[in-house]
C-alpha positions as a Markdown table, in Angstrom:
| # | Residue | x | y | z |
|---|---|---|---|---|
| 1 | Unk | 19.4 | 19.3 | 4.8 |
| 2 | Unk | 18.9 | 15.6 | 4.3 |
| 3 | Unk | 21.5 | 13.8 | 1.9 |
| 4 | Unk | 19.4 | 12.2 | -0.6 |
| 5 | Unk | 19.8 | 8.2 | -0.3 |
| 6 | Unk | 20.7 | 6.6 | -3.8 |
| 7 | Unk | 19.2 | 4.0 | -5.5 |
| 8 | Unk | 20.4 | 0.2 | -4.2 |
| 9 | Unk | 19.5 | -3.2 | -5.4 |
| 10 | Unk | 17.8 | -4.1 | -8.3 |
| 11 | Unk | 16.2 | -1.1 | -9.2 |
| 12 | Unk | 19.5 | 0.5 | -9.9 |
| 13 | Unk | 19.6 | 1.6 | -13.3 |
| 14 | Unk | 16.7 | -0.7 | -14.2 |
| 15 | Unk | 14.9 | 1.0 | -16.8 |
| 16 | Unk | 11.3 | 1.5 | -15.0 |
| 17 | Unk | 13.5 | 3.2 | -12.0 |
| 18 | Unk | 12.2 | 6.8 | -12.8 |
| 19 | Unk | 9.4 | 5.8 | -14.2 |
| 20 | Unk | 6.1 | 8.3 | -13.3 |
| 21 | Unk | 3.5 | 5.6 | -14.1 |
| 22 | Unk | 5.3 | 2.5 | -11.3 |
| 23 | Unk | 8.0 | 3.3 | -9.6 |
| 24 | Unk | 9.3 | 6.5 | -10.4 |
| 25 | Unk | 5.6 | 7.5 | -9.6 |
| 26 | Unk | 5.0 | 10.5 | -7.0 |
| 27 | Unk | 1.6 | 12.3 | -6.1 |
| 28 | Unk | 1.0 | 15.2 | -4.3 |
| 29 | Unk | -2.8 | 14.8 | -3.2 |
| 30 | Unk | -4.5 | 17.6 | -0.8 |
| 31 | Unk | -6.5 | 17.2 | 2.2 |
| 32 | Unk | -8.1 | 20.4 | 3.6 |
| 33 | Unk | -5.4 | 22.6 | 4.9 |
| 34 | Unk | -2.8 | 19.1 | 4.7 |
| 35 | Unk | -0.9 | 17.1 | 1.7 |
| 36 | Unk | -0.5 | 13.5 | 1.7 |
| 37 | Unk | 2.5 | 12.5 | -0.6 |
| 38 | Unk | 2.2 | 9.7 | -2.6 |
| 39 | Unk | 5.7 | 7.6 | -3.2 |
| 40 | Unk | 6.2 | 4.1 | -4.9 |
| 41 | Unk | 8.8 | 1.3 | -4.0 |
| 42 | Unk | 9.2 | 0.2 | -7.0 |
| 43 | Unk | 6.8 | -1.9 | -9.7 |
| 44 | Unk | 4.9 | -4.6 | -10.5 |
| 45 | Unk | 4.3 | -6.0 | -13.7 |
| 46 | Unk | 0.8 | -7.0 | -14.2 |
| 47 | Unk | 0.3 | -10.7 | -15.4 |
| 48 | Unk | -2.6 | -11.1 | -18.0 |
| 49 | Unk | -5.0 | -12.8 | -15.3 |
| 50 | Unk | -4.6 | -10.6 | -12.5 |
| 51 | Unk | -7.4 | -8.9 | -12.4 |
| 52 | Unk | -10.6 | -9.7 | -13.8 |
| 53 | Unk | -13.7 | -11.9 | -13.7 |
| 54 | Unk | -14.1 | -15.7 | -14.2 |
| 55 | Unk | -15.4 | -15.0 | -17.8 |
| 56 | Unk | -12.8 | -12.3 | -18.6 |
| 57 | Unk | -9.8 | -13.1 | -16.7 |
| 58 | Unk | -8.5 | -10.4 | -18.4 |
| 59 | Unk | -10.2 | -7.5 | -18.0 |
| 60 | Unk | -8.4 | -5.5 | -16.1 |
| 61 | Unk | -5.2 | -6.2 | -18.7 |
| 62 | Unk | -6.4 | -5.9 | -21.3 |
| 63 | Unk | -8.1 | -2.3 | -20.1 |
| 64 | Unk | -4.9 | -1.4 | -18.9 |
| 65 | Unk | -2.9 | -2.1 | -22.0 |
| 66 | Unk | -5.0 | 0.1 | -23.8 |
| 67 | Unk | -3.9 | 3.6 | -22.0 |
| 68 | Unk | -0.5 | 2.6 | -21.2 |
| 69 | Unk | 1.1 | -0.7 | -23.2 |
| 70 | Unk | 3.1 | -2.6 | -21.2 |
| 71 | Unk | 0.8 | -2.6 | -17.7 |
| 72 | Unk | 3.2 | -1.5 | -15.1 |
| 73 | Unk | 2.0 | -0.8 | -11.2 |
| 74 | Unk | 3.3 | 0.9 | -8.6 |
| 75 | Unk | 4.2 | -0.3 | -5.2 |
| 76 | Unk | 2.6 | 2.6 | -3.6 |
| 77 | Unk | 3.4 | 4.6 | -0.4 |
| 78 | Unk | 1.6 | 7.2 | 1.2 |
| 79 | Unk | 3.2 | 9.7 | 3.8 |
| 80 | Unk | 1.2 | 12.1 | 5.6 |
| 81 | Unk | 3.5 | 15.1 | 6.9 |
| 82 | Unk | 3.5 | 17.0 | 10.2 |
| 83 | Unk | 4.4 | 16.3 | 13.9 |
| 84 | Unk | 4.8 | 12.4 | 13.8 |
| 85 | Unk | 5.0 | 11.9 | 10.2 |
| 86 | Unk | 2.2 | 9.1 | 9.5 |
| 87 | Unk | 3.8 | 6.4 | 6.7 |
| 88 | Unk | 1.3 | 3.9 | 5.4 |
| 89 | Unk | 2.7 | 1.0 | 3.7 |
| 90 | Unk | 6.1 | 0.1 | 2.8 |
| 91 | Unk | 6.8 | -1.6 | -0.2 |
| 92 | Unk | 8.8 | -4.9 | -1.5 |
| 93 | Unk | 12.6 | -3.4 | 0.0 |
| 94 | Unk | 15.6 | -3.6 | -2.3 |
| 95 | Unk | 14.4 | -7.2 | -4.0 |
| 96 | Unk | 13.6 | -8.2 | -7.1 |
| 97 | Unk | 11.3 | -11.1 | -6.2 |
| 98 | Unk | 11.7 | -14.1 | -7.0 |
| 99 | Unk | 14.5 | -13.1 | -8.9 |
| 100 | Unk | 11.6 | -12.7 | -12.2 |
| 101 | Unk | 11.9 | -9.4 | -12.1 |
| 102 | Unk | 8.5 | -8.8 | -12.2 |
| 103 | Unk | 8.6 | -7.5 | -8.7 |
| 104 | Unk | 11.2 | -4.9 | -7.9 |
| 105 | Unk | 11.7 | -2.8 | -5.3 |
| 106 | Unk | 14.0 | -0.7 | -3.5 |
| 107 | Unk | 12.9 | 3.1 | -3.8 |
| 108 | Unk | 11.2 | 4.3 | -0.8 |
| 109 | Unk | 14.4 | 5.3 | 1.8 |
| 110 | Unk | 15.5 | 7.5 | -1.3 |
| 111 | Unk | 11.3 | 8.7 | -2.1 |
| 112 | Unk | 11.5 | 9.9 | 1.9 |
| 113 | Unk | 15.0 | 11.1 | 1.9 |
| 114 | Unk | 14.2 | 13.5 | -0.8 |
| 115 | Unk | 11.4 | 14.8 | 1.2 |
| 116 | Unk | 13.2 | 15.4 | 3.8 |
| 117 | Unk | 12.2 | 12.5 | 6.3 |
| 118 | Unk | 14.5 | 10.2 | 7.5 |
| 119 | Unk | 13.4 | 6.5 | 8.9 |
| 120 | Unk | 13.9 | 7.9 | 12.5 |
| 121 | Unk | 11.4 | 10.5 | 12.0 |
| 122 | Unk | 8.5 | 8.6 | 11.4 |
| 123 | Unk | 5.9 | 8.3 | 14.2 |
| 124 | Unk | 3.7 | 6.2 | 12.9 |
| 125 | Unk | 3.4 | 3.4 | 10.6 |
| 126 | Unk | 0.1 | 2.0 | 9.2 |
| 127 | Unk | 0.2 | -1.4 | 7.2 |
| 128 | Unk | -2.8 | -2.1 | 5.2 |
| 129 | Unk | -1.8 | -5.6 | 5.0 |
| 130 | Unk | 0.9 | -8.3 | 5.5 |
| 131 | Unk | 1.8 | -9.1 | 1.9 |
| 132 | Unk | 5.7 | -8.5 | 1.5 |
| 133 | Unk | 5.3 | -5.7 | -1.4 |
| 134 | Unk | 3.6 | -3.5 | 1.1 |
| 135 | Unk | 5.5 | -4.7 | 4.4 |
| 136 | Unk | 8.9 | -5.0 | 2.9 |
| 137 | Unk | 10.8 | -2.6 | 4.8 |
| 138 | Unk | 9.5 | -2.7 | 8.0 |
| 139 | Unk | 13.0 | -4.9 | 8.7 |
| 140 | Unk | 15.8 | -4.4 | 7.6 |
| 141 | Unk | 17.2 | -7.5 | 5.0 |
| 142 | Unk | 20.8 | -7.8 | 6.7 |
| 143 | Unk | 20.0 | -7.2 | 10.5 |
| 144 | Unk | 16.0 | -7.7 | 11.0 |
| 145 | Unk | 16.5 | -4.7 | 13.0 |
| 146 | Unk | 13.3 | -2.3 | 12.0 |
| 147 | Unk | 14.1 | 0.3 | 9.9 |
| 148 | Unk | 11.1 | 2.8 | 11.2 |
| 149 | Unk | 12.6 | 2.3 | 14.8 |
| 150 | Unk | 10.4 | 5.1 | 16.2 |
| 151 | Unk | 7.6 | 4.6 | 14.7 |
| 152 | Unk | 4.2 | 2.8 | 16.2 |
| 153 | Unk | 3.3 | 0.3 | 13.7 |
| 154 | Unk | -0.4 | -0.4 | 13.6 |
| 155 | Unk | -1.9 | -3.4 | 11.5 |
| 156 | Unk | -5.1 | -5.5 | 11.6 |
| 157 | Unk | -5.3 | -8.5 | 14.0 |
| 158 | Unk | -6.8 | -10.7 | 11.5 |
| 159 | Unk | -3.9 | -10.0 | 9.5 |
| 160 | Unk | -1.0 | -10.5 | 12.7 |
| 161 | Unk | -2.4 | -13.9 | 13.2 |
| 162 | Unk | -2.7 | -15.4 | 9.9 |
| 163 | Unk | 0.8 | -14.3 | 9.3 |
| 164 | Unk | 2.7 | -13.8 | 11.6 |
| 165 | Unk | 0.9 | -16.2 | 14.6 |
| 166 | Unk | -0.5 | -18.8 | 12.9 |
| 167 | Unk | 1.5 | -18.6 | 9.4 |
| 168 | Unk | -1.4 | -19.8 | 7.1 |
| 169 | Unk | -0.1 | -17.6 | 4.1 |
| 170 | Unk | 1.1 | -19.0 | 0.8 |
| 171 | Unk | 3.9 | -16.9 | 0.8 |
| 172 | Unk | 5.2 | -16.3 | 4.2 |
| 173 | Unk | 6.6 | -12.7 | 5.4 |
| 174 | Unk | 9.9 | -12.4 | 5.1 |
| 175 | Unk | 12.5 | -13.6 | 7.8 |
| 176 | Unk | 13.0 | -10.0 | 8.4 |
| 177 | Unk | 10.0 | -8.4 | 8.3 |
| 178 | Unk | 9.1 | -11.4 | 11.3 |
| 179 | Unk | 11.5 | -10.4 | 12.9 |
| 180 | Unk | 11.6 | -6.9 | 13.0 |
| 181 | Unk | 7.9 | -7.3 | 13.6 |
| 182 | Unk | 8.6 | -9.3 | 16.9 |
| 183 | Unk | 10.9 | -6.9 | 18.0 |
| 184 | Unk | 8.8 | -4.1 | 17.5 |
| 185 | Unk | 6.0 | -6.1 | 20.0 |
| 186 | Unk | 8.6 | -6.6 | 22.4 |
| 187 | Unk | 9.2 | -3.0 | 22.6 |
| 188 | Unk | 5.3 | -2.2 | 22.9 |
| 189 | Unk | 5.0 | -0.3 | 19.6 |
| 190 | Unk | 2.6 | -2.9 | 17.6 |
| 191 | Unk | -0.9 | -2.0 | 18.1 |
| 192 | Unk | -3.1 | -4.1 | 16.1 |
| 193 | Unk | -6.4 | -2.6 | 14.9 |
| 194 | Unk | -10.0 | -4.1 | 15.1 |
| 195 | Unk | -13.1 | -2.7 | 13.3 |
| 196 | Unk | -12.7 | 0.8 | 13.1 |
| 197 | Unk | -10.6 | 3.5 | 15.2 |
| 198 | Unk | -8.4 | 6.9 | 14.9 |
| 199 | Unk | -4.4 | 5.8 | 14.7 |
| 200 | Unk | -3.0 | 9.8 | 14.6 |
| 201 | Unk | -4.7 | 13.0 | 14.3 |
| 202 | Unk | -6.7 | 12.8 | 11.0 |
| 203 | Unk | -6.0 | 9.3 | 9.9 |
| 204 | Unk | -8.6 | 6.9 | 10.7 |
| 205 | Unk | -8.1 | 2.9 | 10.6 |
| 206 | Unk | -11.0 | 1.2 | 8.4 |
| 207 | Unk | -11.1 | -2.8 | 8.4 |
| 208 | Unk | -11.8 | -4.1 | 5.2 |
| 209 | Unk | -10.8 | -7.9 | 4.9 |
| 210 | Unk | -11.5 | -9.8 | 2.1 |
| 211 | Unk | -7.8 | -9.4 | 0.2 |
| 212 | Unk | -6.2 | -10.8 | 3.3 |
| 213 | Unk | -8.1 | -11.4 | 6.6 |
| 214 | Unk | -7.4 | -8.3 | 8.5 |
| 215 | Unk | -6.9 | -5.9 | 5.7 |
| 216 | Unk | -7.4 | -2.2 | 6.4 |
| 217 | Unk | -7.8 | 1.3 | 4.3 |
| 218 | Unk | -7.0 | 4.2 | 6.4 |
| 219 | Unk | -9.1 | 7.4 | 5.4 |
| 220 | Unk | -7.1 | 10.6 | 5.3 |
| 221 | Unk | -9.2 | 13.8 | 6.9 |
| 222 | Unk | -9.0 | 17.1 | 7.0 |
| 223 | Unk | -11.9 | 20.4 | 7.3 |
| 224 | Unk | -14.1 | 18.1 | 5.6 |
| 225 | Unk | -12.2 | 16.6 | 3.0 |
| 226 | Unk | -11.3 | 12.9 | 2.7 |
| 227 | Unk | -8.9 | 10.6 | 1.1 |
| 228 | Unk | -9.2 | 6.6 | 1.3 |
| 229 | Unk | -5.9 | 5.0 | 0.9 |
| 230 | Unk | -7.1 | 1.6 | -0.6 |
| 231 | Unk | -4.0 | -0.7 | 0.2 |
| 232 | Unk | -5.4 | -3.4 | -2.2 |
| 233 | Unk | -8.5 | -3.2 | -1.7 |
| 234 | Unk | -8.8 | -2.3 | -5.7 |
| 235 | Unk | -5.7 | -2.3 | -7.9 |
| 236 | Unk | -6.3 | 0.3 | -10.5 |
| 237 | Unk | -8.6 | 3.6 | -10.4 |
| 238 | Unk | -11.2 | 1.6 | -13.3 |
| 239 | Unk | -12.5 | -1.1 | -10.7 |
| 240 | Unk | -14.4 | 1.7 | -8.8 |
| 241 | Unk | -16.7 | 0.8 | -11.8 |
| 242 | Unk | -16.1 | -2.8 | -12.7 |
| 243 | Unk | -16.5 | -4.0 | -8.2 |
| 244 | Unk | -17.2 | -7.7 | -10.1 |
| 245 | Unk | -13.2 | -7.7 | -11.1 |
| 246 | Unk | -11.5 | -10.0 | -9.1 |
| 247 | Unk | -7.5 | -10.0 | -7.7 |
| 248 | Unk | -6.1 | -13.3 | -7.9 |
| 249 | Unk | -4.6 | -13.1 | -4.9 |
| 250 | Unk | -7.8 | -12.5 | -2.6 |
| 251 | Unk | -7.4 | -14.6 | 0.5 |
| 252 | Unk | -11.8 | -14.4 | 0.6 |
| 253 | Unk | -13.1 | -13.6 | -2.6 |
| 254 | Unk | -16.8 | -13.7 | -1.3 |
| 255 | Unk | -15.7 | -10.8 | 1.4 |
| 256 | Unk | -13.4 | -8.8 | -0.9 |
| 257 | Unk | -16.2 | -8.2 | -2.9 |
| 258 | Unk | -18.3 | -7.5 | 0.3 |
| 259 | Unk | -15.8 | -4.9 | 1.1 |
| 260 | Unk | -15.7 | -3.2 | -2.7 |
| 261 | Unk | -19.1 | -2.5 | -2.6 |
| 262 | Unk | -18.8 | -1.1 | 1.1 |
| 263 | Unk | -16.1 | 1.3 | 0.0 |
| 264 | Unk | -18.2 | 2.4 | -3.2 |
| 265 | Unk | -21.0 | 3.0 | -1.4 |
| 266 | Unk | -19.0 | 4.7 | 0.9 |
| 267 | Unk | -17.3 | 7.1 | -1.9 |
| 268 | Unk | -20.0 | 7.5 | -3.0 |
| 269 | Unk | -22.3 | 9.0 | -0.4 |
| 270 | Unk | -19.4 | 11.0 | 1.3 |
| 271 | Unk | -17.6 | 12.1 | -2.0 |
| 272 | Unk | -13.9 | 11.7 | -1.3 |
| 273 | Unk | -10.9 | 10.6 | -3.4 |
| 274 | Unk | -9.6 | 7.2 | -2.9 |
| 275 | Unk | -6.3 | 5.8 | -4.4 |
| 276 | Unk | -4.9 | 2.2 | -4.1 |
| 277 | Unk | -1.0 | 1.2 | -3.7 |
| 278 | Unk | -1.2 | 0.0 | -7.2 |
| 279 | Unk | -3.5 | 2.3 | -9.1 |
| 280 | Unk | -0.8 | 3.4 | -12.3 |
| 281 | Unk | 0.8 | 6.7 | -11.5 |
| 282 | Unk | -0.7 | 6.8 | -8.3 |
| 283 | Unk | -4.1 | 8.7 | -9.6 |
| 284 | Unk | -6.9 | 9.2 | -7.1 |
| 285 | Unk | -10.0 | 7.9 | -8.2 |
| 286 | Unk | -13.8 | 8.8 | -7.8 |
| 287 | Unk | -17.3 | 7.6 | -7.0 |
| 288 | Unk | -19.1 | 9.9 | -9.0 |
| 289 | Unk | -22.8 | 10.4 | -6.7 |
| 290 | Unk | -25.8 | 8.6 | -9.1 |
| 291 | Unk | -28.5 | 10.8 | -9.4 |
């Protein structure tokens, strides 16, 4: 039996630790005959204009507040069981960032241990994007060393050179997520992803830039049954039917959009659940098919 890990960091005894809607959250979702888990880092706190439109700024506040007061996030996690056990996404780390504590993470080692999966049994690892509260703990903080050390790590090319080639973004990745990215090249296990293509048996890579340039959902599949892991391609289970609300963080507003409306469209010909690494509690949205 694994030995749970226990909480580190910031998290530790922090009030929103266990909580279900951010980082306590945990979702057991079914595909066909398989279960993808759901498992959050940690939380975010929303900020009133993160998500909305340039007349309501607010929207997607103010819509949240409604069902749950104070809007709290997840930093969401999704682990796909069997053979090589697929993890996509990996949260902020131990940090509270910034030091606002806004941004806290630090869960995920003790979300897997619990389930039984220790970092060495993870075969492959699927980033949606580069952004440090969903690439956190690829590295280690201390050593660089990665942490998923037998894992393949797959992540889209637009997203490899603008940061970690080229280094265009506002916030830069972490010294240790570089570097444990670097080393993970060196040793042959980066592939990174263009367009469309299977990474593991029934997970398929989807590009969908817009958020950051090589962004990418990864659709879980089973006997005829799909899941879309969003990454942050929407934030909360309510813009499947509000596409016109904005993230203020999107690298290409024009294309994120582009890409919302491709995903809807997609949900909603092929039916399917989808669920983003921030959607509260980690719910799985629909696209309910128009008549």
């Amino acid at each position: 039996m694994t030995t749970p890990r226990r909480l580190t960091g910031p998290l530790l005894g922090h009030r929103l630790s266990h909580d279900p809607v951010s980082a306590g959250a945990l979702r057991t979702i079914p595909v066909g005959d398989r279960t993808l888990l759901g498992l959050s880092d940690g939380f975010l706190l929303m900020s009133t204009g993160f998500l909305g439109t340039a007349e309501s700024p607010s929207a997607g506040h103010d819509t949240l507040r409604r069902r749950y007061g104070e809007v709290r996030l997840p930093l969401g996690c999704f682990l796909l069981p069997g053979e090589r056990p697929v993890l996509i996404d990996t949260g902020l780390g131990a940090e509270d960032f910034r030091q606002h504590g806004t941004l806290v993470g630090g869960n995920l080692l003790p979300q897997l241990a619990l389930q039984g999966i220790r970092p060495a049994d993870v075969g492959v690892l699927a980033l949606s994007h580069l952004h440090g509260d969903h690439s956190g703990t690829v590295g280690d903080a201390v050593t660089g060393r990665p942490v998923f050390a037998n894992a393949h790590t797959f992540v889209g090319r637009g997203d490899w050179e603008h940061f970690v080639e080229r280094e265009l973004a506002p916030i830069p990745l972490a010294p240790h997520t570089r570097a444990a990215l670097f080393e993970l090249e060196r040793r042959g296990q980066v592939t990174l992803i263009d367009g469309e293509r299977d990474i593991a048996p029934g997970v398929r890579a989807i590009a969908a830039p817009g958020h950051t340039p090589g962004h990418t959902v990864y659709a879980i599949h089973d006997r005829g049954e799909r899941v879309l892991v969003l990454g942050d391609a929407m934030h909360c289970p309510q813009q499947l039917d509000n596409l016109d609300w904005q993230i203020a963080f999107d690298v290409d507003p024009v294309l994120a959009r582009r890409t919302r409306d491709r995903l809807h469209a997609d949900l909603g010909a092929h039916g399917g659940g989808a669920v983003g690494c921030h959607f509260p509690e980690l719910l799985l949205g629909r696209v309910l098919a128009r008549p």
